[in-house]
C-alpha positions as CSV (number, residue, x, y, z in Angstrom):
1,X,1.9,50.5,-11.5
2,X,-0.6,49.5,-8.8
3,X,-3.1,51.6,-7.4
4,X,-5.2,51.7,-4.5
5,X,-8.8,51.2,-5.4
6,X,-10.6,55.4,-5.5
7,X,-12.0,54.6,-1.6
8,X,-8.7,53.3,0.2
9,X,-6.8,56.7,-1.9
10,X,-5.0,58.8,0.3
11,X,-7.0,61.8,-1.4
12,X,-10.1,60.5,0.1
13,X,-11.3,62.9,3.0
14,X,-12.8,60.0,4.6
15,X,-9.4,57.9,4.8
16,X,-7.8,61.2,6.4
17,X,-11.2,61.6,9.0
18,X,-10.7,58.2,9.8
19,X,-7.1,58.3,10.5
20,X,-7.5,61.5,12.6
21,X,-10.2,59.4,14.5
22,X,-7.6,56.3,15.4
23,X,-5.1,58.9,16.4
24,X,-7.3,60.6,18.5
25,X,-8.5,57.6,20.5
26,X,-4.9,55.6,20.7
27,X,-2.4,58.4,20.5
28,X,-4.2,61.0,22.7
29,X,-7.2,59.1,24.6
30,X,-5.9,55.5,24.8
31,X,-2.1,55.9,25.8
32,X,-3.0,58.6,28.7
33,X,-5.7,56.5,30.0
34,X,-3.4,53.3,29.8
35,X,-0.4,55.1,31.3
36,X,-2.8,56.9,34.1
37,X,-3.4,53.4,35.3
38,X,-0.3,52.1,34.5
39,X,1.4,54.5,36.9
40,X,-1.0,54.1,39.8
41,X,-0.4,50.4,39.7
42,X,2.1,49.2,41.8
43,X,5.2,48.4,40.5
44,X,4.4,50.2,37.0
45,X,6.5,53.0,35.8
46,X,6.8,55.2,32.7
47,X,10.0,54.3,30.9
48,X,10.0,57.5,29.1
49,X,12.4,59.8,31.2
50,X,11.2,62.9,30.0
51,X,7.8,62.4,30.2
52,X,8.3,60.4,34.1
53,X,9.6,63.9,35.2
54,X,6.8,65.8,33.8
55,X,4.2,63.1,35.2
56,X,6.3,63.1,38.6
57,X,5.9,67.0,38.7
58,X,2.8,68.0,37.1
59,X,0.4,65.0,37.2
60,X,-1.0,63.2,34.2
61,X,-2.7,65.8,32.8
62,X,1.5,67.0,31.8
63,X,1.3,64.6,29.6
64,X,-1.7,65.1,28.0
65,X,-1.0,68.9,27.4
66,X,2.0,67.6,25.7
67,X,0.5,65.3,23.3
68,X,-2.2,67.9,22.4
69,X,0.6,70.4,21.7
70,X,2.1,67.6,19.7
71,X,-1.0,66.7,17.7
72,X,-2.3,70.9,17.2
73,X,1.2,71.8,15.7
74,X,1.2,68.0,13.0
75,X,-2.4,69.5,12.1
76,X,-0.9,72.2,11.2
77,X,1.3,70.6,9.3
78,X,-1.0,68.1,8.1
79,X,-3.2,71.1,6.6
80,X,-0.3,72.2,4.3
81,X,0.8,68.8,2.5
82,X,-1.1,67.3,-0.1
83,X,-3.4,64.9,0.2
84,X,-0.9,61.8,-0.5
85,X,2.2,63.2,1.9
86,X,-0.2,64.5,4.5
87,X,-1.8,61.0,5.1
88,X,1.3,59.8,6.3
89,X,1.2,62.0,9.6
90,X,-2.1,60.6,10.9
91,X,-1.5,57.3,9.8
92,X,1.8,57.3,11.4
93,X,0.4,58.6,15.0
94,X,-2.5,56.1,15.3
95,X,-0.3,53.2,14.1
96,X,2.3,54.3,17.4
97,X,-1.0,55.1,19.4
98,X,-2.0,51.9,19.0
99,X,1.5,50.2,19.7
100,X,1.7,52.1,23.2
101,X,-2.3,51.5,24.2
102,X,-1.7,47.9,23.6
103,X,1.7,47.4,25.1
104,X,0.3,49.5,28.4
105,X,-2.7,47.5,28.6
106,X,-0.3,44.6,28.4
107,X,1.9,45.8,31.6
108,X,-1.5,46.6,33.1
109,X,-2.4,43.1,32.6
110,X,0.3,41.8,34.0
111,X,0.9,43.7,36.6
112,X,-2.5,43.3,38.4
C-alpha cells in the first residue's frame, strides 16, 4: 500500500492549518469579493436562486453571513473526526472556493 510521505499526512496539523487557510481566502474571502463585483457589473448576475434572493434582499453581506454560518457549523464538525476523515471537509471547501473565485473572476473578465 502507498503512503503519503509523514508531511503531506492528513494527521499533520500543518496540512489541516493550511487547508483552513485556502478555504478561508477562496470559499469565504475570494467568492464574496468576486460575486460583490460580479453583481455590480452590468449584465452579471448570481445564478444561484437562493442566494440572488438573499443578495436582492439583504445586500452582500447575506451572503457572507451565510457562508460563515456554513463554515462555523463544518468546524464543528471538522473538530469531531479524526484526523484522516476530517481533512476531507477543508480540503473539499477550498477546492470549490477556488472553482467559484476563478470562474467569477472569469465572468468579471469578460464582462468588463
Amino acid at each position: 500500500m502507498l503512503r503519503w510521505p509523514t508531511a503531506l499526512s492528513a494527521a499533520n496539523p500543518a496540512v489541516h492549518r493550511w487547508a483552513w487557510v485556502l478555504t478561508l481566502c477562496f470559499f469565504l474571502v475570494g467568492d464574496v469579493i468576486t460575486t460583490a463585483i460580479g453583481i455590480s457589473t452590468t449584465g452579471v448576475t448570481e445564478v444561484n436562486a437562493f442566494l440572488a434572493t438573499q443578495i436582492a434582499s439583504h445586500g452582500v453581506g447575506a451572503m457572507l453571513l451565510l457562508k460563515v454560518v456554513l463554515l462555523s457549523g463544518s468546524y464543528l464538525v471538522w473538530r469531531a473526526l479524526p484526523d484522516e476523515q476530517a481533512i476531507a471537509i477543508p480540503v473539499g471547501f477550498a477546492i470549490v472556493g477556488v472553482g467559484v473565485t476563478g470562474w467569477n473572476l472569469v465572468v468579471v473578465g469578460i464582462s468588463l
